[in-house]
DSSP file (Angstrom, degrees, kcal/mol; ACC not computed):
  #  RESIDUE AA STRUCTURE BP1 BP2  ACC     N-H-->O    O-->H-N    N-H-->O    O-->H-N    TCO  KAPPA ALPHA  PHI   PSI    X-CA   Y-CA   Z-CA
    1    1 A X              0   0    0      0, 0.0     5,-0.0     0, 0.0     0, 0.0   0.000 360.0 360.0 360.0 117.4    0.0    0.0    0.0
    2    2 A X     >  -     0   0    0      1,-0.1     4,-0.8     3,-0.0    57,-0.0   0.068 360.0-127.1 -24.7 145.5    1.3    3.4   -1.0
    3    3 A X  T  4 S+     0   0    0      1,-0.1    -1,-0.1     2,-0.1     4,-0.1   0.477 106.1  58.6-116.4  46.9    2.1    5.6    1.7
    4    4 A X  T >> S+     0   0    0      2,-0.1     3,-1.4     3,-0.1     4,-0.7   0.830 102.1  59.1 -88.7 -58.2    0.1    8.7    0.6
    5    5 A X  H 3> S+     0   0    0      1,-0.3     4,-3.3     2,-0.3     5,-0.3   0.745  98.8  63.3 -89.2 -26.6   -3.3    6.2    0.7
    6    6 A X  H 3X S+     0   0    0     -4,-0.8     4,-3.9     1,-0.2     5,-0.3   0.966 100.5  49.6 -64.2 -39.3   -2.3    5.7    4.7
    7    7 A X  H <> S+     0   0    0     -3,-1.4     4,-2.0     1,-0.2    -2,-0.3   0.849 112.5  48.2 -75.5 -24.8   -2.9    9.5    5.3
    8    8 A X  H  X S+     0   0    0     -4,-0.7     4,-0.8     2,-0.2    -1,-0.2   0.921 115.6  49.0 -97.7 -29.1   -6.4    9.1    3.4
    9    9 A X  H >X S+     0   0    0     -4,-3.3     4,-3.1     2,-0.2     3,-1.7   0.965 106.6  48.7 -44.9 -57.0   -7.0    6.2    5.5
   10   10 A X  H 3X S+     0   0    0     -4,-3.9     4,-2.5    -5,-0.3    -2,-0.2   0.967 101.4  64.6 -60.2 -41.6   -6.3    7.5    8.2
   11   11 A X  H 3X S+     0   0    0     -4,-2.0     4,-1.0    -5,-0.3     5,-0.5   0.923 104.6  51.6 -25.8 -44.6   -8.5   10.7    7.5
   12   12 A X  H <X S+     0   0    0     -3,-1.7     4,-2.5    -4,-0.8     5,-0.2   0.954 103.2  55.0 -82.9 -30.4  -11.5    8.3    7.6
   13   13 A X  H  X S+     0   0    0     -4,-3.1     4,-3.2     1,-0.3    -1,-0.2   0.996 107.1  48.4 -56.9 -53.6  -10.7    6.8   10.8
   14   14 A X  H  < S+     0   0    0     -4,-2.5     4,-0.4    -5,-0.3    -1,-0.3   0.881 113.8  52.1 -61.9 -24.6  -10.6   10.3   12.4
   15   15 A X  H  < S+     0   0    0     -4,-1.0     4,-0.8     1,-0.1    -1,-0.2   0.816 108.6  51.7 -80.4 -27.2  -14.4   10.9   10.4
   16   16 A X  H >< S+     0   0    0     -4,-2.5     3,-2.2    -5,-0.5    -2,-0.2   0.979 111.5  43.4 -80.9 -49.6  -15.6    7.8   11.9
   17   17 A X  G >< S+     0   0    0     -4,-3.2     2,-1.1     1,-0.3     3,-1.0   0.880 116.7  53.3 -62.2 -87.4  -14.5    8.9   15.6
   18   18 A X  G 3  S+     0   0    0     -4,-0.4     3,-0.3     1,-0.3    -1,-0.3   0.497 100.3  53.3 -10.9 -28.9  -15.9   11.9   14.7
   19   19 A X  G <  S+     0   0    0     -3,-2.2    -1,-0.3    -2,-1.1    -2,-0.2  -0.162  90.4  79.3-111.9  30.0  -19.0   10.6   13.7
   20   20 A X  S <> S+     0   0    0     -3,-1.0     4,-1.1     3,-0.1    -2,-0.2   0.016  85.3  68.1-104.5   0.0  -19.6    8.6   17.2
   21   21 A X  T  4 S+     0   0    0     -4,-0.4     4,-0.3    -3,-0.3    -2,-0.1   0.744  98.0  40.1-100.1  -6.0  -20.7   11.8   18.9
   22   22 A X  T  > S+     0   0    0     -4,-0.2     4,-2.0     2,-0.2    -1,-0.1   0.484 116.2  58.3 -97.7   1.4  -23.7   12.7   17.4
   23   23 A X  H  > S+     0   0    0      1,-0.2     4,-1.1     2,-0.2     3,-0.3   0.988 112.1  40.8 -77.5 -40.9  -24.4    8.8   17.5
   24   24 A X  H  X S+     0   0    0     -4,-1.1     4,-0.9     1,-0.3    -1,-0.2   0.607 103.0  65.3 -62.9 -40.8  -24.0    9.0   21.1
   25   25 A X  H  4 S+     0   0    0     -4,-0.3     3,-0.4     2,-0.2    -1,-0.3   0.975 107.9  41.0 -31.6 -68.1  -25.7   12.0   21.3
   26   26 A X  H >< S+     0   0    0     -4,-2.0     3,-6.1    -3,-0.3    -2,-0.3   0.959 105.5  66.8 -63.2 -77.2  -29.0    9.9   20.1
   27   27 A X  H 3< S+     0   0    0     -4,-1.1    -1,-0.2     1,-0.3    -2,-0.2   0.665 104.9  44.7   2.0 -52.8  -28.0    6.8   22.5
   28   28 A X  T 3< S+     0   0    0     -4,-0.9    -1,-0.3    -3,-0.4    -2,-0.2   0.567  95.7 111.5 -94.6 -12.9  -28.7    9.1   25.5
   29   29 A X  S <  S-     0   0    0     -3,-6.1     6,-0.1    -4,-0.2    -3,-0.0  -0.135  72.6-125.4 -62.6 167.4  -32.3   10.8   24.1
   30   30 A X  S    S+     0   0    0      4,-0.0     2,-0.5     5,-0.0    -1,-0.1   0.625  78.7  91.7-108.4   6.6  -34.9   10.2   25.4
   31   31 A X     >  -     0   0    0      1,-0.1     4,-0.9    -5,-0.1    -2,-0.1  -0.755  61.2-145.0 -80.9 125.8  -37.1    8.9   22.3
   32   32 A X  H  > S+     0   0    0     -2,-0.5     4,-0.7     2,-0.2    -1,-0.1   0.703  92.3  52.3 -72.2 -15.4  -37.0    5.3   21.9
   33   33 A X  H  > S+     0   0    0      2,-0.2     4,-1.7     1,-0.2     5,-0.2   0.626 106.3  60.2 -77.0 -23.4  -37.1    4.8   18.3
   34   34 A X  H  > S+     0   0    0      1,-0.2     4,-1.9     2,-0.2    -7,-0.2   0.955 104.9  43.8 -68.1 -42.5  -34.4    7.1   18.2
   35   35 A X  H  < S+     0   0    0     -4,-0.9    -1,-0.2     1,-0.2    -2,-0.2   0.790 103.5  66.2 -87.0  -7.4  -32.1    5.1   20.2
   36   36 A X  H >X S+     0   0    0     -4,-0.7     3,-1.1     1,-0.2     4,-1.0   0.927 106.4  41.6 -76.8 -37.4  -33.0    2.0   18.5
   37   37 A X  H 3X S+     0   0    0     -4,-1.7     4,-2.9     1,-0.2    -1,-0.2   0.707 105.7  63.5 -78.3  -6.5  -31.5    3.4   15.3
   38   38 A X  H 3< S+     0   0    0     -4,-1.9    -1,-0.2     2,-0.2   -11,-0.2   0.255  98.7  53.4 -92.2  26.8  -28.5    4.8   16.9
   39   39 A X  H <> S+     0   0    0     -3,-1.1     4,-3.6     3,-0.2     3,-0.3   0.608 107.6  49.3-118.3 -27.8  -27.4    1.5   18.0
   40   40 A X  H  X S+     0   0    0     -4,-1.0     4,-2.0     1,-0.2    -2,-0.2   0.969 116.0  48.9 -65.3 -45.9  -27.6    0.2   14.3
   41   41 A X  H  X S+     0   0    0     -4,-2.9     4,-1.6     2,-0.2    -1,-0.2   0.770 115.9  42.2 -64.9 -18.8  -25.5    3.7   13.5
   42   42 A X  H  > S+     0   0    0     -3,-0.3     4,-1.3     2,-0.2    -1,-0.2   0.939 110.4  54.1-106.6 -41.1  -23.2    2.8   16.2
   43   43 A X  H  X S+     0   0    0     -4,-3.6     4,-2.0     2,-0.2    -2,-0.2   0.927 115.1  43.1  -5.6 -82.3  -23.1   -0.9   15.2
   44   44 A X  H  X S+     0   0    0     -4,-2.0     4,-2.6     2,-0.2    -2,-0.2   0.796 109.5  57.5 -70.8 -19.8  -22.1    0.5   11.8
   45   45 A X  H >X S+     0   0    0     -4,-1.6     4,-1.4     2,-0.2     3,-1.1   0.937 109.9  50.0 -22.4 -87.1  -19.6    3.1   13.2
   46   46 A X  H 3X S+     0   0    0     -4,-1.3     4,-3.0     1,-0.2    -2,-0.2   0.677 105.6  46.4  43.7-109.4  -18.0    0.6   14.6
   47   47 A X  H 3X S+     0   0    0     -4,-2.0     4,-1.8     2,-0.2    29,-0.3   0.774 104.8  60.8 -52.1 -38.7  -17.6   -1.6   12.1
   48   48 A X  H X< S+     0   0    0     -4,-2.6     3,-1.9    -3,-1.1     5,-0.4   0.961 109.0  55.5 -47.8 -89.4  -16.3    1.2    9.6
   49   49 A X  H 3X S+     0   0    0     -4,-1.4     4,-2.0     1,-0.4    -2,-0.2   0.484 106.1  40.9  -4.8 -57.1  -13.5    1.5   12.3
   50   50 A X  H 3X S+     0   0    0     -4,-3.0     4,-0.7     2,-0.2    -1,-0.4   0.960 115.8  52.7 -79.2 -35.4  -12.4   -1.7   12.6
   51   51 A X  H XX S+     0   0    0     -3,-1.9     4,-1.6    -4,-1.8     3,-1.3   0.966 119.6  39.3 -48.6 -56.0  -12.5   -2.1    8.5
   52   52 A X  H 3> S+     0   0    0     -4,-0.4     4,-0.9     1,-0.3    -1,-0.3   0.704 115.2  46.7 -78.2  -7.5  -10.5    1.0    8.2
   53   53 A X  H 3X S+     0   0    0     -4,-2.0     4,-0.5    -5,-0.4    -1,-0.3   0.227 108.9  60.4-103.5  13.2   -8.0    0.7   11.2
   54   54 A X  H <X S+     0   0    0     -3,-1.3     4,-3.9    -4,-0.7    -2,-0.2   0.670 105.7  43.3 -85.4 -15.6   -7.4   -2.7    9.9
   55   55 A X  H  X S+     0   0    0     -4,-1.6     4,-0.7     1,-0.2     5,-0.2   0.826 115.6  56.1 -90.6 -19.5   -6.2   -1.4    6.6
   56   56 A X  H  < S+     0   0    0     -4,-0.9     4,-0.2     2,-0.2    -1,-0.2   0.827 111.2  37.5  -5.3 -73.1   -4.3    1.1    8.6
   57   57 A X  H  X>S+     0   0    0     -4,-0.5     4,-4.1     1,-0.2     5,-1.1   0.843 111.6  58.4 -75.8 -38.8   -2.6   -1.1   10.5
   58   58 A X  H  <5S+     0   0    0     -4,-3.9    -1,-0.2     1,-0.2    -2,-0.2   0.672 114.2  40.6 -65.4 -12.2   -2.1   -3.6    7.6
   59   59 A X  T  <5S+     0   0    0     -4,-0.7    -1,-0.2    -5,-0.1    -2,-0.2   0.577 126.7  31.1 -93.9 -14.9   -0.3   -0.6    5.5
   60   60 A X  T  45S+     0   0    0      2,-0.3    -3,-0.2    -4,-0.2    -2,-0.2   0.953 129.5  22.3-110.6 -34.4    1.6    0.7    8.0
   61   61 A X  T  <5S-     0   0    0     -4,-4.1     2,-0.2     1,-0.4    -3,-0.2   0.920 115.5 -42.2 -90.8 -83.5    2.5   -2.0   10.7
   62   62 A X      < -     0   0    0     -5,-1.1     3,-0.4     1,-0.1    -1,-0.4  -0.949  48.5-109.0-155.6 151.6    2.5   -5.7    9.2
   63   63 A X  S >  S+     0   0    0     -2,-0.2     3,-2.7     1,-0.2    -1,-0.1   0.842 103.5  85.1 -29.4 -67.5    0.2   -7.5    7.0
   64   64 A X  T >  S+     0   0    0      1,-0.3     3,-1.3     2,-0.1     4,-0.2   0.695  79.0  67.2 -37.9 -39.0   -0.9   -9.6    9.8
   65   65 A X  T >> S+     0   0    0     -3,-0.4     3,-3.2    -8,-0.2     4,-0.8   0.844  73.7  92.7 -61.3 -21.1   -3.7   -6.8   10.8
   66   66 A X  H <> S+     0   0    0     -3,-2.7     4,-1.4     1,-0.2    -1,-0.2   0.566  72.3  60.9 -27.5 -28.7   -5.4   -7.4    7.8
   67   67 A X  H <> S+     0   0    0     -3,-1.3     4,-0.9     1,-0.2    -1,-0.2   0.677  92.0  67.4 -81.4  -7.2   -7.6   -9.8    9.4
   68   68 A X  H X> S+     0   0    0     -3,-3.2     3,-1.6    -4,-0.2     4,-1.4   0.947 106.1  46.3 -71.0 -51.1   -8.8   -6.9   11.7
   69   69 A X  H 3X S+     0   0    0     -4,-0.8     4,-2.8     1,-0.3    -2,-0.2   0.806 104.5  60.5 -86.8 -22.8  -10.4   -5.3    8.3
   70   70 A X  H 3X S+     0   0    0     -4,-1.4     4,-1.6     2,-0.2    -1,-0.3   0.745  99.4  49.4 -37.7 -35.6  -11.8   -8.1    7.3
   71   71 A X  H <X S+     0   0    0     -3,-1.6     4,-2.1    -4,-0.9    -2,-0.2   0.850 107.3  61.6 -82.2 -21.9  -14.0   -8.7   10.2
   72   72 A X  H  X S+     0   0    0     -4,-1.4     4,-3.0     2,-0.2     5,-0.3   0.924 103.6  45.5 -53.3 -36.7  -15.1   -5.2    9.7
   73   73 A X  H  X S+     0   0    0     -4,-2.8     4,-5.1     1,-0.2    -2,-0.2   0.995 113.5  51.5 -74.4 -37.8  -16.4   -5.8    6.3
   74   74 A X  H  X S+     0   0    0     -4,-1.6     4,-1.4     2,-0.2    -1,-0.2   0.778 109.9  46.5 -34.4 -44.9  -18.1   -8.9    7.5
   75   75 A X  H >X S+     0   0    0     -4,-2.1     4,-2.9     2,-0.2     3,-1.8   0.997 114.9  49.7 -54.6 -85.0  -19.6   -7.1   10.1
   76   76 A X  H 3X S+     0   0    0     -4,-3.0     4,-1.3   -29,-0.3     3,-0.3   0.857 111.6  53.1  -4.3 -71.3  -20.5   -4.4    7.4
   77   77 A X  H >X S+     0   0    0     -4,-5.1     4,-1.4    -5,-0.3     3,-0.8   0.860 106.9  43.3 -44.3 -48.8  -21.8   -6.9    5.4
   78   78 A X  H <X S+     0   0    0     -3,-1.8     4,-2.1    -4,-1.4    -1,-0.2   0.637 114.0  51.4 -98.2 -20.8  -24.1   -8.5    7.6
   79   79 A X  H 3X S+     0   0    0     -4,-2.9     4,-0.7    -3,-0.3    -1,-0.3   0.530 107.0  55.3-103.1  11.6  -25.6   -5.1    9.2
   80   80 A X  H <X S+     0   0    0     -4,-1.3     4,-0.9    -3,-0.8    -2,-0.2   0.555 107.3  49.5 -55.4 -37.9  -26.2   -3.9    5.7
   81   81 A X  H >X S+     0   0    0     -4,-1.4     3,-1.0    -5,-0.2     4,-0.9   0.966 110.7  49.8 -57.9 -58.8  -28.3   -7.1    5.1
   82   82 A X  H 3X S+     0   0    0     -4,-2.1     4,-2.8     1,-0.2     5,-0.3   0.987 108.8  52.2 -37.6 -65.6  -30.2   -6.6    8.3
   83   83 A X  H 3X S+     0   0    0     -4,-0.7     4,-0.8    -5,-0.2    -1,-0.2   0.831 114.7  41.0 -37.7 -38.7  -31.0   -2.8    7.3
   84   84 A X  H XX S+     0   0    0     -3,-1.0     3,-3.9    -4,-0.9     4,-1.4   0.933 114.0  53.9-114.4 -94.7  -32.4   -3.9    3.7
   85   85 A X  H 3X S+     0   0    0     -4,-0.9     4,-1.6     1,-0.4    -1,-0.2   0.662 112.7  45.0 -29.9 -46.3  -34.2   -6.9    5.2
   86   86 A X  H 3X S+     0   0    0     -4,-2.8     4,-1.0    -5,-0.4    -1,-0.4   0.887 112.0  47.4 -56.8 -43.8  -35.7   -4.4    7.6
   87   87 A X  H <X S+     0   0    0     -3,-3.9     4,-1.4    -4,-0.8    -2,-0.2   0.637 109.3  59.4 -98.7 -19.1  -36.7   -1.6    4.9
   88   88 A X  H  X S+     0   0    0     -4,-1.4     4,-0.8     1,-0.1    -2,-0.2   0.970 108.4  44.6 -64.3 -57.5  -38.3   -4.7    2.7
   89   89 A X  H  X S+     0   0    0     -4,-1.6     4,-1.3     1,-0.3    -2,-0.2   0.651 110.7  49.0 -28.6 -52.1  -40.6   -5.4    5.6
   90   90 A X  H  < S+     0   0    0     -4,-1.0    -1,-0.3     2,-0.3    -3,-0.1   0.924 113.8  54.4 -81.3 -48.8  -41.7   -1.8    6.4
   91   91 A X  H  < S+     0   0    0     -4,-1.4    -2,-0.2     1,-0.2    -1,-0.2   0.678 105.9  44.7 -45.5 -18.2  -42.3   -1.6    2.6
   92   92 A X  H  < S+     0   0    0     -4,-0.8    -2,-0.3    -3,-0.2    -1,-0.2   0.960  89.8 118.1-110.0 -57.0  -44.6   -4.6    2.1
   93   93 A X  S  < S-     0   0    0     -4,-1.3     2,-0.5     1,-0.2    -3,-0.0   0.380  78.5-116.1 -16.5 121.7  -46.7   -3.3    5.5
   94   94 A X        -     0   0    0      1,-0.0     2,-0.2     0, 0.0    -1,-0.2  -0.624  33.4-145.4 -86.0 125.9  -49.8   -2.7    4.4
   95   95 A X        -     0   0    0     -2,-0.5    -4,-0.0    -3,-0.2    -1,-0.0  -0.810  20.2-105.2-104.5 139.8  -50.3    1.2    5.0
   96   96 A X        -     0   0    0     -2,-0.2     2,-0.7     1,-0.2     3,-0.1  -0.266  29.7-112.7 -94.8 154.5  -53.8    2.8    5.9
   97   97 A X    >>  -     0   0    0      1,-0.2     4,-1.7     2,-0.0     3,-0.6  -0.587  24.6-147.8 -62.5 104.8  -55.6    4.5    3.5
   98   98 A X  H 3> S+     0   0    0     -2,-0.7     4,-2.5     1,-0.2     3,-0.4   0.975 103.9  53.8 -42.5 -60.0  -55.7    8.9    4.8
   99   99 A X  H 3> S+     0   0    0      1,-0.2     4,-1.7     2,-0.2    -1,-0.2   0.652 110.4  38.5 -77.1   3.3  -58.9    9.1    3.3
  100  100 A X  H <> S+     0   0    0     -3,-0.6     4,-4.6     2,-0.2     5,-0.3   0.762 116.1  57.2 -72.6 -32.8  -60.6    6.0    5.2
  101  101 A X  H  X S+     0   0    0     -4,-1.7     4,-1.0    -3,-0.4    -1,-0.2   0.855 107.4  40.5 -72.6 -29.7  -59.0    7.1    7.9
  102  102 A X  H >X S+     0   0    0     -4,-2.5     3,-1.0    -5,-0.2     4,-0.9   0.988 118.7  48.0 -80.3 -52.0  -60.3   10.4    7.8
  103  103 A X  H 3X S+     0   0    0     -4,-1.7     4,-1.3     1,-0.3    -2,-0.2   0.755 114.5  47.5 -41.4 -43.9  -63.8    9.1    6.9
  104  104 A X  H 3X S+     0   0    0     -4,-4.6     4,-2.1     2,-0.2    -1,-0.3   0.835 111.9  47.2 -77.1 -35.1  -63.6    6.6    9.5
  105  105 A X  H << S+     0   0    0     -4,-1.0    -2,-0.2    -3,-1.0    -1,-0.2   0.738 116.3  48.5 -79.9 -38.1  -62.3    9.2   12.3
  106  106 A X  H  < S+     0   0    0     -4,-0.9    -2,-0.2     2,-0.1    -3,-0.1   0.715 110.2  46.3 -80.6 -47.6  -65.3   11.7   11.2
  107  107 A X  H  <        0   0    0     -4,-1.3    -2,-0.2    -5,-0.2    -3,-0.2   0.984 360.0 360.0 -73.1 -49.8  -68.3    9.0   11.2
  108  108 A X     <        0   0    0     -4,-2.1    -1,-0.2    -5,-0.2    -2,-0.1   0.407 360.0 360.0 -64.7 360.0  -66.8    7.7   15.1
């Protein structure tokens, strides 16, 4: 690995730490659907992290860290399946009609 492409790594690491405080932020609100997605954001936080401070480590240290960015993308992987499993679901949910609902809300 070059070592101009370590300094751009390392840029993203410091955007991903950066980008755990407004996740943390949410964690601590007091809406619960809010904190339920800020643990999938902190999940993928997270996960960025380890993908990019394994390629980090693997450019700069030894080879042998490599496997550290591998489990990030796995990780990646597998909470990017969850999300799109999640956003089929809410998509096939059969959604109420406004105007029955106003018709219904009006007659009661």
């Amino acid at each position: 690995m070059p070592r101009w492409s370590l300094w751009i790594v390392l840029g993203l690491v410091v955007l991903q730490i950066l980008g755990l405080v407004p996740v943390i932020h949410r964690l601590r609100g007091p809406d619960a659907s809010a904190r339920a997605h800020a643990r999938l954001d902190l999940l993928e936080t997270v996960a960025s992290l380890l993908l990019f401070g394994g390629m980090l480590l693997a450019g700069a240290v030894a080879e042998s860290w490599f496997w550290l960015a591998l489990a990030g993308f796995v990780l990646l992987t597998g909470l990017y399946a969850a999300q799109g499993v999640h956003r089929l679901r809410a998509r096939r949910l059969p959604r109420p009609d406004p105007v029955s609902v106003a018709i219904a809300s009006v007659t009661a």
